[in-house]
VOTI-921573 format. One record per residue (C-alpha): residue number from 1; residue in three letters; chain; x, y, z. Coordinates in steps of 0.25 Angstrom, whole numbers. Layout:
N
PT num residuo cadena     X     Y     Z
PT NUM     ALA      A     X     Y     Z
...
END
This chain:
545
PT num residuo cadena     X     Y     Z
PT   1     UNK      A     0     0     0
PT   2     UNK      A     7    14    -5
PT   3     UNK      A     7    23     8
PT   4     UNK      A    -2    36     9
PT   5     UNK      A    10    45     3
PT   6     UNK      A     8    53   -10
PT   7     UNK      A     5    42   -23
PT   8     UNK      A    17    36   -30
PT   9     UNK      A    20    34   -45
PT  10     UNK      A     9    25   -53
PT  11     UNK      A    14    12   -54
PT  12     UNK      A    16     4   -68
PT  13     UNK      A     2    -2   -74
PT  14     UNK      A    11   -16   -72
PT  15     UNK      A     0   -28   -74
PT  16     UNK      A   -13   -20   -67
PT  17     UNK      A   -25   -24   -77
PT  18     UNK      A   -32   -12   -74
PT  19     UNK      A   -21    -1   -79
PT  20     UNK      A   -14   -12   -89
PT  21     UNK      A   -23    -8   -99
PT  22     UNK      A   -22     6   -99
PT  23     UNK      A    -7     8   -97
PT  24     UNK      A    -6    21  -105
PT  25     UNK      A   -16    27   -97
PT  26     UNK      A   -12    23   -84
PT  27     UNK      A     2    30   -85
PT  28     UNK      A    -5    42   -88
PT  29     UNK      A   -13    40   -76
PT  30     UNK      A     0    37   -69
PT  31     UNK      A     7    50   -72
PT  32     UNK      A    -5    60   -70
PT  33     UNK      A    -4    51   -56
PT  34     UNK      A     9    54   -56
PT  35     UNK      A     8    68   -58
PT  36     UNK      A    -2    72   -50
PT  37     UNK      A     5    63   -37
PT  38     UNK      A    17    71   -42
PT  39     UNK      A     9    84   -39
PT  40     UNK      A     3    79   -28
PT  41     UNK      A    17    76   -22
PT  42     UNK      A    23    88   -26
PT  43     UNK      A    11    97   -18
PT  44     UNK      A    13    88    -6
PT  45     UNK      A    26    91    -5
PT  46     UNK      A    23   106    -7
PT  47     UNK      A    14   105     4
PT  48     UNK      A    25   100    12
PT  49     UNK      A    34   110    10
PT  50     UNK      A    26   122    12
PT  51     UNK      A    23   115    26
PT  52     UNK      A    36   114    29
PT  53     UNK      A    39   128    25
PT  54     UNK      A    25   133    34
PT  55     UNK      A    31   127    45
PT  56     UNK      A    45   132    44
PT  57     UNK      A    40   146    41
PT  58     UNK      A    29   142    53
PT  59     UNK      A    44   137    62
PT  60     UNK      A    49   148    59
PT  61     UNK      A    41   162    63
PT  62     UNK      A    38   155    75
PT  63     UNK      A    51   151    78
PT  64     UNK      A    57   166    74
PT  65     UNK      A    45   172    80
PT  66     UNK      A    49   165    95
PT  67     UNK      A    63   168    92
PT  68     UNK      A    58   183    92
PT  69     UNK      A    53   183   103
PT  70     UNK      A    60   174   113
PT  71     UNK      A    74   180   108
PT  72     UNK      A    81   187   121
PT  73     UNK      A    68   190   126
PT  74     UNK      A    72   198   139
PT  75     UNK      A    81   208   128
PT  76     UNK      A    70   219   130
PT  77     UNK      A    68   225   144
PT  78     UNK      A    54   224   147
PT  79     UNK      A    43   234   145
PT  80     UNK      A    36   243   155
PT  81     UNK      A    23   236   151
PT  82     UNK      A    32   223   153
PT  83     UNK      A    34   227   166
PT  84     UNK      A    22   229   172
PT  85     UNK      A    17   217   167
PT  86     UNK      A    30   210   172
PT  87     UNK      A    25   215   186
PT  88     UNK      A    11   210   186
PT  89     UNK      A    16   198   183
PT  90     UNK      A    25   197   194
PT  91     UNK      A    13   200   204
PT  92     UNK      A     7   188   195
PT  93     UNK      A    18   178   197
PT  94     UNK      A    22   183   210
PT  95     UNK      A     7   185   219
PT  96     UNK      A     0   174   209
PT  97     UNK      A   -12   186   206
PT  98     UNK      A   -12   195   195
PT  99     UNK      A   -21   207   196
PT 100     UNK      A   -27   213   184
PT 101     UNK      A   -26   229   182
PT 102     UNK      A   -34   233   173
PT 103     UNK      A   -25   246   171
PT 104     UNK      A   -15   238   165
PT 105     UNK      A   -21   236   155
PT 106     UNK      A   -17   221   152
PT 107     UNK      A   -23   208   155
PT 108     UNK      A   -17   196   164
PT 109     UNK      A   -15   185   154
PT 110     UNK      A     0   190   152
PT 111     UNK      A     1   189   166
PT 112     UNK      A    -3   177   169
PT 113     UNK      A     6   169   157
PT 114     UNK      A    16   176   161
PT 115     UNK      A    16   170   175
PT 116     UNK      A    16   157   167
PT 117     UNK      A    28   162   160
PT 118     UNK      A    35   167   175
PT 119     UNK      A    30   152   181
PT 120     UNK      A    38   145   170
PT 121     UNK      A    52   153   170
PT 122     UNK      A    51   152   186
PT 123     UNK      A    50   137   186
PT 124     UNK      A    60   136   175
PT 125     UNK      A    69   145   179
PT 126     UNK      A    67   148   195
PT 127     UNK      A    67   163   195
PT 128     UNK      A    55   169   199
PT 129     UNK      A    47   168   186
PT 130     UNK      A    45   181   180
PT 131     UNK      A    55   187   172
PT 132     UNK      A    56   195   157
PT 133     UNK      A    56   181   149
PT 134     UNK      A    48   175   156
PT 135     UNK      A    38   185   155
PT 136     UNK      A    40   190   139
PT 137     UNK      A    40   173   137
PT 138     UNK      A    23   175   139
PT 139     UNK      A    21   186   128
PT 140     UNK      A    33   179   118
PT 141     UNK      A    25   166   120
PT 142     UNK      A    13   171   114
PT 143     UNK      A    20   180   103
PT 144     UNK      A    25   166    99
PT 145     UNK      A    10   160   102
PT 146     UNK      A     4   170    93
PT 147     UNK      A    14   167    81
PT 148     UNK      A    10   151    83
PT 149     UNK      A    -4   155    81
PT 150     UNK      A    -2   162    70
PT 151     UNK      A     3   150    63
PT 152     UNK      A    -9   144    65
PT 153     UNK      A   -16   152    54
PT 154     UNK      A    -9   144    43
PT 155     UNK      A   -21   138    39
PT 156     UNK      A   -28   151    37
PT 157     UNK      A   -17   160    34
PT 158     UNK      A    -9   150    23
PT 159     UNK      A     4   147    25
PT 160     UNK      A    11   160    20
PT 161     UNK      A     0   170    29
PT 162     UNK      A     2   162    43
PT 163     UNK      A    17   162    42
PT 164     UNK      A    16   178    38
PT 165     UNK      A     5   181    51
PT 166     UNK      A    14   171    60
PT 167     UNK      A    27   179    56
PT 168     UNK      A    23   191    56
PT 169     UNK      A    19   192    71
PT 170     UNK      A    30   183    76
PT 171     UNK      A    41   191    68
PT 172     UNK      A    31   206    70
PT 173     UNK      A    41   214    80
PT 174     UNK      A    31   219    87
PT 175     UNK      A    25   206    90
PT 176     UNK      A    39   201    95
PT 177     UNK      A    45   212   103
PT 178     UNK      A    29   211   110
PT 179     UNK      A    30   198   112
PT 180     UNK      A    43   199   118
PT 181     UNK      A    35   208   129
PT 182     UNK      A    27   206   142
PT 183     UNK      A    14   213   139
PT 184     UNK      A     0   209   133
PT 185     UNK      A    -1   209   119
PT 186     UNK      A     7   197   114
PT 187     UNK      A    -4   189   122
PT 188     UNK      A   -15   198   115
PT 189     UNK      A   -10   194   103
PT 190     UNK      A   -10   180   105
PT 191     UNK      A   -24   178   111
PT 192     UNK      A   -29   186   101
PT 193     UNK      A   -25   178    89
PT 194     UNK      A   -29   165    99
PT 195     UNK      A   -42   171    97
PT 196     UNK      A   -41   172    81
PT 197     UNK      A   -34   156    81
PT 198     UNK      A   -45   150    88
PT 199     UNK      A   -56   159    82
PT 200     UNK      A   -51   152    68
PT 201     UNK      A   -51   139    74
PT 202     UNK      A   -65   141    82
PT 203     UNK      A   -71   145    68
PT 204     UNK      A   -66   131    59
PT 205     UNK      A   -69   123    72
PT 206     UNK      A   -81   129    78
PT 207     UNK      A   -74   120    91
PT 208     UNK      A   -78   126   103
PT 209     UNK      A   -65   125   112
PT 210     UNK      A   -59   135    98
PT 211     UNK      A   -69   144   104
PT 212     UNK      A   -64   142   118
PT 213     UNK      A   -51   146   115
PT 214     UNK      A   -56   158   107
PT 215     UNK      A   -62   163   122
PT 216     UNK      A   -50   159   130
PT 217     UNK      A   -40   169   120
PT 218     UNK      A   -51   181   120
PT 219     UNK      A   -50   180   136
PT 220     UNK      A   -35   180   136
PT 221     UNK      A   -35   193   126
PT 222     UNK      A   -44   199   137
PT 223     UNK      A   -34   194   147
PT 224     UNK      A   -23   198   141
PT 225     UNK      A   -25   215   137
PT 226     UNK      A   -37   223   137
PT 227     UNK      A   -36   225   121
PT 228     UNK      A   -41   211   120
PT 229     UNK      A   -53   217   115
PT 230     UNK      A   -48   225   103
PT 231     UNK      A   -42   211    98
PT 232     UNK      A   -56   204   100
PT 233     UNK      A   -62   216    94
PT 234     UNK      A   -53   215    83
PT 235     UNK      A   -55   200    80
PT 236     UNK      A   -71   200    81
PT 237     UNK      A   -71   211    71
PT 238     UNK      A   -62   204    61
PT 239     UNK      A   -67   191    62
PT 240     UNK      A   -80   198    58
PT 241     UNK      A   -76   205    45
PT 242     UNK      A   -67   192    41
PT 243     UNK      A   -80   182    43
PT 244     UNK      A   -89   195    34
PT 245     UNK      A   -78   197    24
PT 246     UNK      A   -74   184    22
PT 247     UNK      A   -83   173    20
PT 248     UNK      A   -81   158    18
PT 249     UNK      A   -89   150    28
PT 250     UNK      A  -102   149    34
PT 251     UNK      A   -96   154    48
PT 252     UNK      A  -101   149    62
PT 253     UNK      A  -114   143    67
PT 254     UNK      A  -118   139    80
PT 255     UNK      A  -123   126    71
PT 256     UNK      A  -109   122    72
PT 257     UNK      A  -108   124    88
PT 258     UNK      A  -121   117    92
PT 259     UNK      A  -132   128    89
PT 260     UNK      A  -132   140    97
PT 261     UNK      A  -134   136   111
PT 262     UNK      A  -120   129   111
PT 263     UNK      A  -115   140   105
PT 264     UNK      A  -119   149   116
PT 265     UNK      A  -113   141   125
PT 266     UNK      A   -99   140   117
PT 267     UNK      A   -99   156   119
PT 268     UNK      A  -103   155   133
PT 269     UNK      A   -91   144   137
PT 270     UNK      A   -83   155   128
PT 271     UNK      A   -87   168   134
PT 272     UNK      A   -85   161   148
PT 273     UNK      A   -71   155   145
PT 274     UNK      A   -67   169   140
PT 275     UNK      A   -73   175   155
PT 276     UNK      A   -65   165   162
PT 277     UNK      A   -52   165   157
PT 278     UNK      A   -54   183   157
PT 279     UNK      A   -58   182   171
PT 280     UNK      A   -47   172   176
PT 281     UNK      A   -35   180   172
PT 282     UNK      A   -41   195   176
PT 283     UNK      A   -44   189   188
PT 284     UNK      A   -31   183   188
PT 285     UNK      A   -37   170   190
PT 286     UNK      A   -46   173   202
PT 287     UNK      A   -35   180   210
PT 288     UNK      A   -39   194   207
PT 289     UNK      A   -55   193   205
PT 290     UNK      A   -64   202   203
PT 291     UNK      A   -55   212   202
PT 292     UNK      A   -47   207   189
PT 293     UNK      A   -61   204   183
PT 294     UNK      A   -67   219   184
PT 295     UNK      A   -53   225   179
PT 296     UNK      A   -53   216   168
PT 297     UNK      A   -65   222   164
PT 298     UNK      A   -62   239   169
PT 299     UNK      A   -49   236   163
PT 300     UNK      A   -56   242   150
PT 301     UNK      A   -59   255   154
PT 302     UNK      A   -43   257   157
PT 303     UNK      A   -39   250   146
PT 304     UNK      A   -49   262   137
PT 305     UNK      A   -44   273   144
PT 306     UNK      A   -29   268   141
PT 307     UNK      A   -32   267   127
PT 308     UNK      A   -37   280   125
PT 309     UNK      A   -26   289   134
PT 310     UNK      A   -13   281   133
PT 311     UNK      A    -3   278   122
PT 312     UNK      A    -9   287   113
PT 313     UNK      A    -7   287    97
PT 314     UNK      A   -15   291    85
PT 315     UNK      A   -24   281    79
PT 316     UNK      A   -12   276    67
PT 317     UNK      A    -3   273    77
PT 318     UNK      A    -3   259    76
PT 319     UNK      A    -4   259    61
PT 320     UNK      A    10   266    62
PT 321     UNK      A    16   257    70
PT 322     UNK      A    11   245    62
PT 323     UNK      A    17   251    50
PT 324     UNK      A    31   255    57
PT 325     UNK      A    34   242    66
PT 326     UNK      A    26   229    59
PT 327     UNK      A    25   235    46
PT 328     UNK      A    27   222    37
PT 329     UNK      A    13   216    46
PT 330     UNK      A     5   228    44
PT 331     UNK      A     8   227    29
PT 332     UNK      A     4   213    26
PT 333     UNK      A    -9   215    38
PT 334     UNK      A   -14   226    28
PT 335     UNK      A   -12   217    14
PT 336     UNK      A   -17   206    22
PT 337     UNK      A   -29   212    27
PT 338     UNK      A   -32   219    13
PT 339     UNK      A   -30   205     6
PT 340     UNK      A   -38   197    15
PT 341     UNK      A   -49   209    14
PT 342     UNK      A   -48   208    -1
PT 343     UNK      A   -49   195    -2
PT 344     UNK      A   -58   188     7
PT 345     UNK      A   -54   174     8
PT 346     UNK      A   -46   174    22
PT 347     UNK      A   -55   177    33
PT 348     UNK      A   -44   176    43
PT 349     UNK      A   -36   186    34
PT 350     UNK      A   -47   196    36
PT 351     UNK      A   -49   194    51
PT 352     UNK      A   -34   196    55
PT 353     UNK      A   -35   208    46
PT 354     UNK      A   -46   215    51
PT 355     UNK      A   -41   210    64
PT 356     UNK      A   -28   218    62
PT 357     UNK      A   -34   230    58
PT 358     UNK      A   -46   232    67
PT 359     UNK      A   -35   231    77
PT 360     UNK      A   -25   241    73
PT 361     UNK      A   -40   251    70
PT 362     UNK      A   -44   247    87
PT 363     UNK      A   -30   251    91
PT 364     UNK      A   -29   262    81
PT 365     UNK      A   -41   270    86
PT 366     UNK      A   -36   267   100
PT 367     UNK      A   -26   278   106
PT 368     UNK      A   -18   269   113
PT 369     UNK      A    -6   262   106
PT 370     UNK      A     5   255   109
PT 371     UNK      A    15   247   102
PT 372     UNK      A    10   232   107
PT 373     UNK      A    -5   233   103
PT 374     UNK      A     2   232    88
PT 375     UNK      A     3   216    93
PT 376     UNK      A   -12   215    91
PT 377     UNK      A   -12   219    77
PT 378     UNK      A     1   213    74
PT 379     UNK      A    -8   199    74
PT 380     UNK      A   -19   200    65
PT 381     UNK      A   -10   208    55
PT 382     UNK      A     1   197    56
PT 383     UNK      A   -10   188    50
PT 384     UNK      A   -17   195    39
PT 385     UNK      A    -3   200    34
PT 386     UNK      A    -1   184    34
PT 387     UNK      A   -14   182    27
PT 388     UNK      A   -11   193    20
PT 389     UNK      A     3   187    14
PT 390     UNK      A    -5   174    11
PT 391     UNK      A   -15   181     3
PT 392     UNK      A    -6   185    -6
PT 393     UNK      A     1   173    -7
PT 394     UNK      A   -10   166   -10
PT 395     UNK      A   -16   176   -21
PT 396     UNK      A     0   178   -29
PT 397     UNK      A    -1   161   -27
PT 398     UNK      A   -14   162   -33
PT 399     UNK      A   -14   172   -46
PT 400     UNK      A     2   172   -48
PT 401     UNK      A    11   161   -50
PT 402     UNK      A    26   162   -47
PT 403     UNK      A    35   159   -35
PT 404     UNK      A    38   172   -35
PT 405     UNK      A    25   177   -33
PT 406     UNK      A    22   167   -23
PT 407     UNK      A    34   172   -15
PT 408     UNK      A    31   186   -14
PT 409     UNK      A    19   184    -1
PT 410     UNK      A    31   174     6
PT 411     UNK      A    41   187     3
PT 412     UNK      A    32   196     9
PT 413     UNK      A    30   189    21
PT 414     UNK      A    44   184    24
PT 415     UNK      A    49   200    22
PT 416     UNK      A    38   205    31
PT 417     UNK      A    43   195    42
PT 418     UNK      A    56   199    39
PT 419     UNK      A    52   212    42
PT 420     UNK      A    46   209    56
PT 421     UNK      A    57   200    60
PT 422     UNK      A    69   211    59
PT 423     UNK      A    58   222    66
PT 424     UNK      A    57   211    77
PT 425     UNK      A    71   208    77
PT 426     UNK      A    74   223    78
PT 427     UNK      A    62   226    90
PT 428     UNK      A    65   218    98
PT 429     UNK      A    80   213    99
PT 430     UNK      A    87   227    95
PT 431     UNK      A    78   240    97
PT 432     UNK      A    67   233   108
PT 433     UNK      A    69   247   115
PT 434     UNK      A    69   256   105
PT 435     UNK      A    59   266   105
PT 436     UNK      A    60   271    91
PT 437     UNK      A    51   257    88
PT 438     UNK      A    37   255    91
PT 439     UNK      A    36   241   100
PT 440     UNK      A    47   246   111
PT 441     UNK      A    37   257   116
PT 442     UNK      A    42   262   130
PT 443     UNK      A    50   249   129
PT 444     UNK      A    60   248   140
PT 445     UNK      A    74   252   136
PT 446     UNK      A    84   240   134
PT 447     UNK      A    94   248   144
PT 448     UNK      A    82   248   155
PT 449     UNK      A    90   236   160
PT 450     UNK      A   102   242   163
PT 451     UNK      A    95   249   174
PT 452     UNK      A    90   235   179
PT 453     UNK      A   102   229   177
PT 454     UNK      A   109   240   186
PT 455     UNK      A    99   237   197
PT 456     UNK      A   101   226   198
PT 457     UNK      A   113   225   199
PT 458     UNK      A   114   236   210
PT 459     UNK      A   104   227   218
PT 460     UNK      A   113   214   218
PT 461     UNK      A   123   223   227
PT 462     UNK      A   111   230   234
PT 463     UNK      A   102   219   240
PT 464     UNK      A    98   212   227
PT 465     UNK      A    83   211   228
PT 466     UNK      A    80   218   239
PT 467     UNK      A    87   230   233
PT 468     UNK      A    80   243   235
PT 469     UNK      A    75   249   223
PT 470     UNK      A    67   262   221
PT 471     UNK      A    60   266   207
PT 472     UNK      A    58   279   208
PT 473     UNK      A    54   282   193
PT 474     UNK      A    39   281   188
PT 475     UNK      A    44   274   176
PT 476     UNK      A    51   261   178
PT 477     UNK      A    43   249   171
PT 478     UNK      A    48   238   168
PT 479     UNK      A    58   241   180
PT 480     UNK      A    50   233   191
PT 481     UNK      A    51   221   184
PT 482     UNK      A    66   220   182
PT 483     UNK      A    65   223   197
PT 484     UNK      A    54   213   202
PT 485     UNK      A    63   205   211
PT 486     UNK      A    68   217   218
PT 487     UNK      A    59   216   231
PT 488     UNK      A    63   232   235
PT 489     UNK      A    58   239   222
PT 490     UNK      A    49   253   224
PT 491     UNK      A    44   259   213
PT 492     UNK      A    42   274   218
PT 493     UNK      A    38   282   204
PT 494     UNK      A    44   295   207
PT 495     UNK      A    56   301   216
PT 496     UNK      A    55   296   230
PT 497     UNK      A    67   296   241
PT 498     UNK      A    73   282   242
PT 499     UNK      A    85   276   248
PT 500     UNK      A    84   263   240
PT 501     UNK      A    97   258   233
PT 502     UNK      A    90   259   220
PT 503     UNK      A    83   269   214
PT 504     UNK      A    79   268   201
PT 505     UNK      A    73   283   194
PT 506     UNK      A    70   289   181
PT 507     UNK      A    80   300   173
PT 508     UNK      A    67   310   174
PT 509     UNK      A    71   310   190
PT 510     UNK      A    84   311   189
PT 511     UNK      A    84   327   196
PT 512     UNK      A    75   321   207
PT 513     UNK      A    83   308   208
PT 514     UNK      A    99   315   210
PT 515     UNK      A    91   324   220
PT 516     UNK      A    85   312   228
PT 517     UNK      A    97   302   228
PT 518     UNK      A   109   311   226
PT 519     UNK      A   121   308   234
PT 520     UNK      A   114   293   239
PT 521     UNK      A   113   287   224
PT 522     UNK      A   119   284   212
PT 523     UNK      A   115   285   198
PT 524     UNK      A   118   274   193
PT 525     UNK      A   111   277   176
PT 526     UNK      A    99   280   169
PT 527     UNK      A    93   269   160
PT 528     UNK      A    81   272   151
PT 529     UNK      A    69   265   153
PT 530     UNK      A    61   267   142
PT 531     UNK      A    60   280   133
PT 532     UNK      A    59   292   139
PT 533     UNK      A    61   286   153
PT 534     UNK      A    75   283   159
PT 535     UNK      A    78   278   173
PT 536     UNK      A    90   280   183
PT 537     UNK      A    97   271   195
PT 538     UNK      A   101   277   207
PT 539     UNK      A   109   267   216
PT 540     UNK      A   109   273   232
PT 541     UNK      A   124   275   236
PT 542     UNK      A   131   262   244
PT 543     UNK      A   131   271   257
PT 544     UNK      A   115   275   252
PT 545     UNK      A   109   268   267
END
């Protein structure tokens, strides 16, 4: 018996009664046999090889796109937003309660992996647990998460659009040097697009537990920034024009769930899934109830009041940014939407861009902006851009022949990557302080942690840990975290007498500092500690009592 492998040559008519009559036409029939094996061979191992070369390209971003992110990883001093959040985490892993403020603005789901993170390098490592990599680890294992999904789309996107989408946002320099940083918005990213993945699959499936899973990933947006509900916004209206514009099935019915009283009941066990999981982390699992609970709610109001007073900027803002920083993705979002528009055949085309662009109009018409809300965008235009790049393909493939002209979509996306990766490389290994970029905004300055490192080491011939320090400045963040083991560390925020051994002010007191510690105190240097702020080291004399 010939094994299931593709057909071999036709044999000789030899003594067969029933082909020896008709030789001549059973060769013929042999070589069209022949032939069409041949061909059939020939697109098997076609298929092979554009699976291989998937999954290399696939290998590939992911493996450069971790390398990114995971390269010297504690390079960059941490941010004053780093640093706050560092400190509630520290009450986290160190009091076992986290209290929600609704003034800051951000939800406790960082907090919460991140004590994860802290819990594993303290077993593996001994030291107290939190620390710079062990914190940036939670944000850089989602960055690299989100790319993992984004592979996912081949099936929908084509081989040449989900390799573009997944590149793009792992090689996008503002995606890496964010994900490089302990705040919100890497995490925002991710649940979002949890939400899109599991939407797409809820709706091929109609499986209920696809549905779940679509609850679970709303709740952790909520719980992870209080913009969550631009993002849901933003998805709703654009999986409404992309089912109106483009139309290719018959949709959902609650035929297909049961009739409608099961229904009901599916959106109730979702609703309340999406209520439990909301109401466990704000009321940090019961330890902080109500009160989490009702500023989860009140947080709103603060968060409104934000966004219309601080960070000011006019309307275009983010266009501009867009345009100087990830130029090559806002390109190919824009062809990509244009195309998808044009053409009505891709509905998940459609969806991301329209959920691109109602995005950047929300936080457009919003006052406030700063550099990282770019990380929500940076999504959903890293996918039409690869839908974008496949359409295009597809249509030279379709109306053109030519390897040349087949090549041209490939050459434009591997020079746009090309064009992210040395943005990316540059960001966030060389000029990761320089202000004259966008994504360093108020970033700490890289010669911040010579005034640690002189701290320190005055403290090791001072009493160590129980050195006294006194802060004197109102601007210091992320100083309390490099100094959460000292045990004698006040943060005063303005000139006060002191006899502590250290005192650490800024160059804007300097006539009020020589004036208070002259003749007991040393100046040891100044160190700036992000634009327009610098700060001094006084160290008290030896024979200072």
């Amino acid at each position: 018996m010939r094994s299931a492998t593709w057909p071999g040559p036709c044999e000789s008519p030899g003594t067969d009664s029933s082909r020896a009559g008709d030789g001549v036409t059973y060769t013929l029939s042999c070589k069209m046999l022949n032939r069409a094996s041949g061909s059939k061979r020939m697109e098997w191992t076609k298929a092979r090889g554009l699976g291989r070369s998937w999954w290399t390209g696939a290998v590939s971003v992911l493996s450069i796109g971790v390398m990114l992110r995971i390269f010297n990883l504690g390079l960059k001093p941490l941010h004053g937003d780093e640093g706050v959040n560092g400190l509630f985490l520290l009450g986290l892993f160190r009091e076992g309660i986290y209290r929600y403020n609704p003034a800051n603005y951000h939800g406790p789901s960082l907090y919460y992996f991140a004590l994860v993170s802290s819990s594993v390098s303290h077993l593996l490592f001994g030291n107290e647990g939190p620390s710079t990599l062990a914190i940036r680890a939670v944000p850089v294992a989602f960055g690299i998460a989100l790319i993992g999904l984004l592979l996912t789309f081949r099936a929908r996107l084509g081989d040449i659009g989900t390799l573009t989408a997944a590149g793009l946002v792992a090689f996008s320099p503002g995606m890496v040097y964010l994900s490089r940083d302990f705040i919100h918005e890497t995490l925002l990213g991710f649940f979002t697009l949890w939400v899109v993945v599991w939407g797409l699959r809820f709706w091929d499936s109609k499986k209920f537990n696809h549905l779940f899973l679509i609850s679970l990933a709303a709740s952790l947006m909520i719980c992870t920034k209080e913009t969550a509900p631009i993002s849901l916004f933003a998805l709703t209206v654009a999986a409404g024009v992309a089912q109106v514009w483009v139309r290719r099935d018959r949709g959902l019915s609650a035929a297909e769930f049961g009739g409608w009283t099961r229904l009901a009941w599916l959106v109730v066990a979702s609703v309340a899934l999406f209520l439990t999981c909301s109401f466990l982390f704000f009321s940090s699992f019961l330890g902080n109830y109500p009160q989490g609970v009702r500023d989860a709610v009140t947080t709103y109001t603060y968060w409104t009041r934000t966004g219309m007073t601080q960070h000011g900027a006019p309307w275009h803002t983010y266009v501009v940014w867009l345009l100087r920083e990830e130029a090559p993705i806002f390109i190919l979002a824009a062809m990509g939407t244009v195309l998808a528009i044009v053409q009505r055949n891709s509905r998940l085309a459609v969806f991301a861009g329209i959920w691109a662009f109602v995005l950047l109009a929300a936080y457009s018409v919003i006052p406030y902006k700063t550099p990282w809300i770019l990380l929500n965008i940076i999504v959903p235009m890293s996918i039409v851009g690869g839908a974008g790049v496949q359409i295009l393909r597809d249509c030279l493939v379709k109306h053109y022949s030519g390897r040349l002209t087949q090549l041209f979509p490939a050459t434009l996306s591997v020079v746009a990557l090309a064009i992210c990766f040395y943005q990316s490389v540059q960001l966030s290994f060389f000029h990761y302080d320089d202000d004259r970029y966008l994504y360093p905004y108020v970033q700490t300055r890289r010669d911040f942690m010579n005034l640690v490192a002189e701290i320190n080491e005055v403290a090791a011939i001072r009493g160590g840990m129980q050195t006294q320090v006194a802060v004197l400045t109102p601007d210091y963040w992320p100083l309390p975290w490099y100094l959460r083991d000292y045990r004698k560390v006040a943060y005063f925020g303005k000139v006060t007498p002191t006899d502590f051994p250290i005192v650490v002010g800024s160059l804007s007191q300097m006539v009020e500092l020589q004036r208070l510690l002259a003749g007991r105190y040393q100046l040891k240097g100044w160190y700036p500690l992000r634009p327009g702020v610098d700060l001094v080291l006084y160290v008290a004399n030896e024979t200072t009592p």
